[in-house]
OpenMM code with the backbone's topology and positions (N, CA, C; nanometers):
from openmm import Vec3, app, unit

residues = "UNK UNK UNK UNK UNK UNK UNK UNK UNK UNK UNK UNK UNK UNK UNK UNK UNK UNK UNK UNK UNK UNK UNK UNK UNK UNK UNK UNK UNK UNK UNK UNK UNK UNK UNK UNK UNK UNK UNK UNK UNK UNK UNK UNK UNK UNK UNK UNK UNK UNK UNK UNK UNK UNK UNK UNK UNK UNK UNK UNK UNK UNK UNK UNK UNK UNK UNK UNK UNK UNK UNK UNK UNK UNK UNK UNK UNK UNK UNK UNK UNK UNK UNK UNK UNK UNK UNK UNK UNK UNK UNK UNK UNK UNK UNK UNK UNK UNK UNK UNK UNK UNK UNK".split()
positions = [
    Vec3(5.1700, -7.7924, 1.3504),
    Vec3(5.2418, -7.7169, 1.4497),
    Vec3(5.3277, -7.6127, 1.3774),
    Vec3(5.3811, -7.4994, 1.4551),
    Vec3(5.4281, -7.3701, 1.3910),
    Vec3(5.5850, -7.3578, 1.4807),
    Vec3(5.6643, -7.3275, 1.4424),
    Vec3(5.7331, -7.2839, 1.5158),
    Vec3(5.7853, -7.1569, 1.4753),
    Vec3(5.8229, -7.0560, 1.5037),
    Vec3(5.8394, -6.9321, 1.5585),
    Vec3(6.0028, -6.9131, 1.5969),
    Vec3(6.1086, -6.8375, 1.5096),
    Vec3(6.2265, -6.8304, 1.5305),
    Vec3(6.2321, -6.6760, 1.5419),
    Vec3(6.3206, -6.6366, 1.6246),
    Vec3(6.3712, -6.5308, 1.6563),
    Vec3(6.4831, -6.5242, 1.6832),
    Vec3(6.5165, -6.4009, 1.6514),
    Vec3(6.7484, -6.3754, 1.7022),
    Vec3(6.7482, -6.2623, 1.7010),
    Vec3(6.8565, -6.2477, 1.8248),
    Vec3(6.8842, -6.1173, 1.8551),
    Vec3(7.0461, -6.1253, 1.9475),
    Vec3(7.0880, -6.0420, 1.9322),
    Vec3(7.2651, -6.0184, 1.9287),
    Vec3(7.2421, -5.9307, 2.0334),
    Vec3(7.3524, -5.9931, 2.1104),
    Vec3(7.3835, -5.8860, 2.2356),
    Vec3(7.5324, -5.8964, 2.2636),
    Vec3(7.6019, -5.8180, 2.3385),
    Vec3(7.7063, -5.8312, 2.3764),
    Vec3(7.7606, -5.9529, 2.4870),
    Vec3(7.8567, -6.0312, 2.4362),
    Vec3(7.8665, -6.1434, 2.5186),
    Vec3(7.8750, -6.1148, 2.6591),
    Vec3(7.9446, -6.0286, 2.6955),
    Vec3(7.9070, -6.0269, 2.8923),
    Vec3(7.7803, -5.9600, 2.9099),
    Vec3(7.6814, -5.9228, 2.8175),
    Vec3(7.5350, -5.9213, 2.8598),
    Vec3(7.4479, -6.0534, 2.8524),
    Vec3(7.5209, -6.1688, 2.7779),
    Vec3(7.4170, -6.2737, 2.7387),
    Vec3(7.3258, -6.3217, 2.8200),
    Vec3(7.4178, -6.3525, 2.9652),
    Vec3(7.3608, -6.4376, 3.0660),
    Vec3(7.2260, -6.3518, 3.1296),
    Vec3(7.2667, -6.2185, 3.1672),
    Vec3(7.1476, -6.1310, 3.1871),
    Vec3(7.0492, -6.1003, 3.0931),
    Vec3(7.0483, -6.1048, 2.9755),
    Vec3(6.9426, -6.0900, 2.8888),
    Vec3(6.8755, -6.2097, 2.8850),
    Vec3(6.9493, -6.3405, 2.8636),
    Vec3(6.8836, -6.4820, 2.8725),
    Vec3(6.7413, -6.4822, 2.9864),
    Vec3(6.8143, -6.4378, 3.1674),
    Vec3(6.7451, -6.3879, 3.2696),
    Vec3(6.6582, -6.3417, 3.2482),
    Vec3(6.6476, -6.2312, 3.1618),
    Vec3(6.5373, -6.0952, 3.1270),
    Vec3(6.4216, -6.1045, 3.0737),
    Vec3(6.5062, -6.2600, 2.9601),
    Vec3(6.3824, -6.3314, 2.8359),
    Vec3(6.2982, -6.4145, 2.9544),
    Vec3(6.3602, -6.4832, 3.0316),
    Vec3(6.2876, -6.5757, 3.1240),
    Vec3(6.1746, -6.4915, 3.1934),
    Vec3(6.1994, -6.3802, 3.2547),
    Vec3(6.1276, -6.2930, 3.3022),
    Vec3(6.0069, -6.2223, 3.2273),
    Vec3(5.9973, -6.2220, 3.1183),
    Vec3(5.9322, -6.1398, 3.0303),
    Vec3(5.8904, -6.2138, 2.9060),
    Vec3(5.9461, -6.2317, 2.7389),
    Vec3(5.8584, -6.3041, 2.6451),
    Vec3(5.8625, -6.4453, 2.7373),
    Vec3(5.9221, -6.5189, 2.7594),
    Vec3(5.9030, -6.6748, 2.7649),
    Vec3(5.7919, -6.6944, 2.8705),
    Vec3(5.7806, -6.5910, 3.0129),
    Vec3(5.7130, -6.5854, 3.0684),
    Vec3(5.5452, -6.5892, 2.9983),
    Vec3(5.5744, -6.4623, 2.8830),
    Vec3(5.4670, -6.4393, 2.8090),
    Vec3(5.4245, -6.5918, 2.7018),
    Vec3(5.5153, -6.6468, 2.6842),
    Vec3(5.4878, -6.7351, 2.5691),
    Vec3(5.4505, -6.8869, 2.6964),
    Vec3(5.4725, -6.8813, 2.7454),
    Vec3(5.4204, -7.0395, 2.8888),
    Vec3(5.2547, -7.0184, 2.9267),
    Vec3(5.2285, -6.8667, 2.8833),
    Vec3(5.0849, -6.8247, 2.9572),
    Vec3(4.9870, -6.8357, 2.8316),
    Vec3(5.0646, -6.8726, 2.6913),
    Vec3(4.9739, -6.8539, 2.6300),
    Vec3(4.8981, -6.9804, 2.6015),
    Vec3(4.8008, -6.9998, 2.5201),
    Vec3(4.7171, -7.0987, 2.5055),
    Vec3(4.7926, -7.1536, 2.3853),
    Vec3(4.8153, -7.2673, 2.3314),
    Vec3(4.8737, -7.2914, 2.2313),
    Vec3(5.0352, -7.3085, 2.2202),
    Vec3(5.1031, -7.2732, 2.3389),
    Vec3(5.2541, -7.2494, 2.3074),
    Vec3(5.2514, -7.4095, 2.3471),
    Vec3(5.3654, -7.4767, 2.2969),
    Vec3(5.3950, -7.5653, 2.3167),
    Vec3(5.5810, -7.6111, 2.3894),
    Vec3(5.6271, -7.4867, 2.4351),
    Vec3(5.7477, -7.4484, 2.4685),
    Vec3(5.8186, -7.4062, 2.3688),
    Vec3(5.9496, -7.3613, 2.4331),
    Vec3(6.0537, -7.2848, 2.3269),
    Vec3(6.1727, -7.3475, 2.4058),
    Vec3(6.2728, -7.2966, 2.2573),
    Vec3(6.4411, -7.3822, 2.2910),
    Vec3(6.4777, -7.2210, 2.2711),
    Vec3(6.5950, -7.2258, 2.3811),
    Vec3(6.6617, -7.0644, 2.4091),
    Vec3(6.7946, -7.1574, 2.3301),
    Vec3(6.8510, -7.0833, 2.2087),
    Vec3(7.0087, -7.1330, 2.1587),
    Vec3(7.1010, -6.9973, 2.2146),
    Vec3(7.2411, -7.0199, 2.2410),
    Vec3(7.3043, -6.9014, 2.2383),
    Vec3(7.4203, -6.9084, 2.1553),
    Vec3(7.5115, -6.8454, 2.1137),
    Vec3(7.6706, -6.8649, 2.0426),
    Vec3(7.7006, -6.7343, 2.0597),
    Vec3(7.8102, -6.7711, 2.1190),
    Vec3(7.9204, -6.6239, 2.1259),
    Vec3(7.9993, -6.6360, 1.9720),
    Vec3(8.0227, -6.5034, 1.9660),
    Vec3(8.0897, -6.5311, 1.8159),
    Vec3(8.1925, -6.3844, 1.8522),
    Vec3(8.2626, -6.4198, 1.9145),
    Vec3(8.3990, -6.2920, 2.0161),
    Vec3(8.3134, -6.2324, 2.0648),
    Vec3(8.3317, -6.0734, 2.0832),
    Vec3(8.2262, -6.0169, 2.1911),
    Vec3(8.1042, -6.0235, 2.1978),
    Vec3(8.0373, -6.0690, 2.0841),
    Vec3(7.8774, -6.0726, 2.0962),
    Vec3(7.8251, -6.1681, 2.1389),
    Vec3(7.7050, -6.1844, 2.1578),
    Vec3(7.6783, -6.3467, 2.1664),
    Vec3(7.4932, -6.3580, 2.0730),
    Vec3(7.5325, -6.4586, 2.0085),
    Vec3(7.3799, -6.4067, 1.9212),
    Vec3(7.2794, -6.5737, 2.0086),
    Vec3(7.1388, -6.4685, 2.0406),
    Vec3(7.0457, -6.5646, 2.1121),
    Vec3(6.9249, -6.6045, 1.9818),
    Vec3(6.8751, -6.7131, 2.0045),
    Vec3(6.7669, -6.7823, 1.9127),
    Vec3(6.6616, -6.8406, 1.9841),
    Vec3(6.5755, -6.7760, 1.9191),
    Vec3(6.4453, -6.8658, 2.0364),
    Vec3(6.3580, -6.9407, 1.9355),
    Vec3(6.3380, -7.0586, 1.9541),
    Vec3(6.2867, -7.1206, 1.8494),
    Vec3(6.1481, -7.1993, 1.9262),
    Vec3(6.0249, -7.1411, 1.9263),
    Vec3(5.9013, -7.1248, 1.9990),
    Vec3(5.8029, -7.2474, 1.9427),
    Vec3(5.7111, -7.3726, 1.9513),
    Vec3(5.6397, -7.4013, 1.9063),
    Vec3(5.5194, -7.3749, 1.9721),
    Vec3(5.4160, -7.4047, 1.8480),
    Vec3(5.2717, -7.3277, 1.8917),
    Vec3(5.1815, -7.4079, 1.7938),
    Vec3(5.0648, -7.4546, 1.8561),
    Vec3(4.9781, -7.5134, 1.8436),
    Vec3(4.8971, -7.5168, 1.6689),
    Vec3(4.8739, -7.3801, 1.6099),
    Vec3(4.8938, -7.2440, 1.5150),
    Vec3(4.8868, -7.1511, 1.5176),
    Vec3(4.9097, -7.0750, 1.3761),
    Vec3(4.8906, -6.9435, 1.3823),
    Vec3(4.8266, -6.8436, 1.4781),
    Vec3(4.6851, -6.9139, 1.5025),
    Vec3(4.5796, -6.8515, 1.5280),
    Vec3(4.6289, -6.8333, 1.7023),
    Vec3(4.7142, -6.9414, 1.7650),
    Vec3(4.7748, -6.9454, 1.9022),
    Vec3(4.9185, -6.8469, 1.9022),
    Vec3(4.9942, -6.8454, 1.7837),
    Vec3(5.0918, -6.7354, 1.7757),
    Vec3(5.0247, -6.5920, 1.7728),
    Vec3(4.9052, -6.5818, 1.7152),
    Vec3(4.8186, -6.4223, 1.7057),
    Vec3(4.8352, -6.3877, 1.8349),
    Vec3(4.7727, -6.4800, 1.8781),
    Vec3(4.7560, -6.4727, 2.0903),
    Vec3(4.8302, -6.3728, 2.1614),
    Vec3(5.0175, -6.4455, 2.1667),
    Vec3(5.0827, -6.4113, 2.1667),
    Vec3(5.1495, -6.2714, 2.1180),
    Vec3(5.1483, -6.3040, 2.0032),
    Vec3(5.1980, -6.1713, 1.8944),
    Vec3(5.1280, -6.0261, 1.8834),
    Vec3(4.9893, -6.1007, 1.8615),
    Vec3(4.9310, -5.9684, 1.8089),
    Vec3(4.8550, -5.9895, 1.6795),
    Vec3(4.7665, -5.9143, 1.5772),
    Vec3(4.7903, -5.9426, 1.4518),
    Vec3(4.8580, -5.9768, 1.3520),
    Vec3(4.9792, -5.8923, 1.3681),
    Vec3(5.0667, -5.9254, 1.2874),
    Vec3(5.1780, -5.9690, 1.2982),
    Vec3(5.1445, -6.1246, 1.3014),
    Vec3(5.2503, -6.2460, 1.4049),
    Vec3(5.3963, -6.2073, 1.3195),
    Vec3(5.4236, -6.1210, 1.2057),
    Vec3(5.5513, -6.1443, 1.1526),
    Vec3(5.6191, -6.0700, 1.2440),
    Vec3(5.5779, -5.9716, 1.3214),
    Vec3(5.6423, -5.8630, 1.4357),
    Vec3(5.7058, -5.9348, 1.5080),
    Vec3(5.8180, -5.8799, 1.5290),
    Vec3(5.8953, -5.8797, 1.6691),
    Vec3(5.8196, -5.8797, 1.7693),
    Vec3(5.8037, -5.9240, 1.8969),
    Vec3(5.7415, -5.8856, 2.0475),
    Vec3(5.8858, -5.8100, 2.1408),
    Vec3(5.8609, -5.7251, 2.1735),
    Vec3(6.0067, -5.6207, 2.2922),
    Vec3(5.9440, -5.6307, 2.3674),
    Vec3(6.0200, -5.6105, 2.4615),
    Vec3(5.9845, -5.5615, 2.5627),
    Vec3(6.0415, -5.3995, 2.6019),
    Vec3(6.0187, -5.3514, 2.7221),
    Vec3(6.0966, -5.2371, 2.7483),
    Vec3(6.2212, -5.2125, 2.7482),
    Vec3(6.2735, -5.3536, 2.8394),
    Vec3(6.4408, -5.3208, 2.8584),
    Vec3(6.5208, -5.4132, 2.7282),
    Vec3(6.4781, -5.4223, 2.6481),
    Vec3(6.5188, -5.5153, 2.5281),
    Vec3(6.6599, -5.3883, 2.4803),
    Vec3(6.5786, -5.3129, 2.4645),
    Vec3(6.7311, -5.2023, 2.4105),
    Vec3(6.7983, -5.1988, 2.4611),
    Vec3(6.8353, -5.2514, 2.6275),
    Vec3(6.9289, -5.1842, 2.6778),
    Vec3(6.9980, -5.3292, 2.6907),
    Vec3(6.9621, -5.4289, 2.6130),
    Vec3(7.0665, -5.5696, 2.6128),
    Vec3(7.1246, -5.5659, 2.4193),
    Vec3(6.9844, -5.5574, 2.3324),
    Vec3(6.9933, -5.6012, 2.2303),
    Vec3(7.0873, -5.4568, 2.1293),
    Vec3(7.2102, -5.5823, 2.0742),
    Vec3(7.2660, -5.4181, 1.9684),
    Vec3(7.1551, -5.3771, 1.8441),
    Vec3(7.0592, -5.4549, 1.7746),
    Vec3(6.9649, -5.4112, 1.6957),
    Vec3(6.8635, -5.4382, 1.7501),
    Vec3(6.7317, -5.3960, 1.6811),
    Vec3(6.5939, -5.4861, 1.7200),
    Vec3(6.5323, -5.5406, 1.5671),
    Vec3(6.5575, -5.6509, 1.5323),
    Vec3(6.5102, -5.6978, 1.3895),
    Vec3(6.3967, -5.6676, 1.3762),
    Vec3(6.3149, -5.6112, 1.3246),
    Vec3(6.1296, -5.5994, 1.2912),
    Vec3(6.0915, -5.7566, 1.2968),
    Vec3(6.1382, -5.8009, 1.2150),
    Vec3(6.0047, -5.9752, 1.1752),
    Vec3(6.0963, -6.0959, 1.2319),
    Vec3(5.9988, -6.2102, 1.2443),
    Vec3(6.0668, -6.3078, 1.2793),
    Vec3(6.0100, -6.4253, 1.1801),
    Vec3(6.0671, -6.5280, 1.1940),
    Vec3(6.0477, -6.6406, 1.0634),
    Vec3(5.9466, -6.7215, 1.1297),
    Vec3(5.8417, -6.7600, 1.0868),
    Vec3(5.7796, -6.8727, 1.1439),
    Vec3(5.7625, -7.0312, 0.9619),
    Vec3(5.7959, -7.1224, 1.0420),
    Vec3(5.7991, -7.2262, 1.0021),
    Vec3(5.6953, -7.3652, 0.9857),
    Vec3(5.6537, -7.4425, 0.9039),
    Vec3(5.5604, -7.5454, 0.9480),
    Vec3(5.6476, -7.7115, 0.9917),
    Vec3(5.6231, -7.6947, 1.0854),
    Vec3(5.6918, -7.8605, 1.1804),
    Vec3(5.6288, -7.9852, 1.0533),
    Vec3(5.7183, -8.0201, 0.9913),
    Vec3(5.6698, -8.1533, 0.9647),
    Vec3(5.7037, -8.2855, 0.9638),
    Vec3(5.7935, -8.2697, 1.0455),
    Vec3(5.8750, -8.3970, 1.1476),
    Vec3(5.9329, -8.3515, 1.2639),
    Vec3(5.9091, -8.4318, 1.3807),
    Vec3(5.9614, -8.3552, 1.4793),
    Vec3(6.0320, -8.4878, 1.5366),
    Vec3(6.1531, -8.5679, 1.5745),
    Vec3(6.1807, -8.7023, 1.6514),
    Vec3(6.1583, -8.6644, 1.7899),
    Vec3(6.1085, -8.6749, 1.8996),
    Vec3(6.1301, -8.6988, 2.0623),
    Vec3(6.1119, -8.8444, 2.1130),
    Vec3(6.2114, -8.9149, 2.1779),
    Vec3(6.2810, -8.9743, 2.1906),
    Vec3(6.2532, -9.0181, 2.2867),
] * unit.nanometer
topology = app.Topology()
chain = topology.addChain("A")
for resn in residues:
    res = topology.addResidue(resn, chain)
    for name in ("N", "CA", "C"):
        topology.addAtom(name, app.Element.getBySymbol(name[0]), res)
């Protein structure tokens, strides 16, 4: 299994609406794909900002391509991403699961 981390910083009285936006758009995108195995939305305000983490699992690579594109190290945006996010990072980290506890 793969998991798939991403972060992106927004201004804390945008969090709750961008959280909304993600629901609407990647997570939407990542539930439809073949291979996703869900994602954990983290948030932390840190004073005005609030930085979001999406930490995605996926079946593999070959099910993150799906998703991603070729080149799964890319970011996925959307349109209105700029008008929440203060940067847009290019790459995101993907990881190999090799313990997972559920309980």
């Amino acid at each position: 299994m793969i998991a798939r981390v991403w972060r992106g910083i927004t201004l804390a009285e945008k969090a709750d609406a961008y959280i909304a936006y993600l629901n609407e758009t990647g997570l939407k995108d990542y539930s439809k794909t073949p291979g996703n195995r869900g994602v954990t939305v983290l948030r932390r305000r840190q004073g005005d900002h609030s930085e979001i983490v999406l930490i995605s699992l996926w079946d593999s690579m070959d099910a993150v391509r799906a998703f991603a594109g070729e080149n799964p190290e890319r970011s996925v945006y959307y349109p209105e991403d700029e008008d929440y996010l203060l940067e847009m990072e290019p790459l995101v980290r993907h990881y190999d699961v090799v313990d997972r506890l559920v309980p």
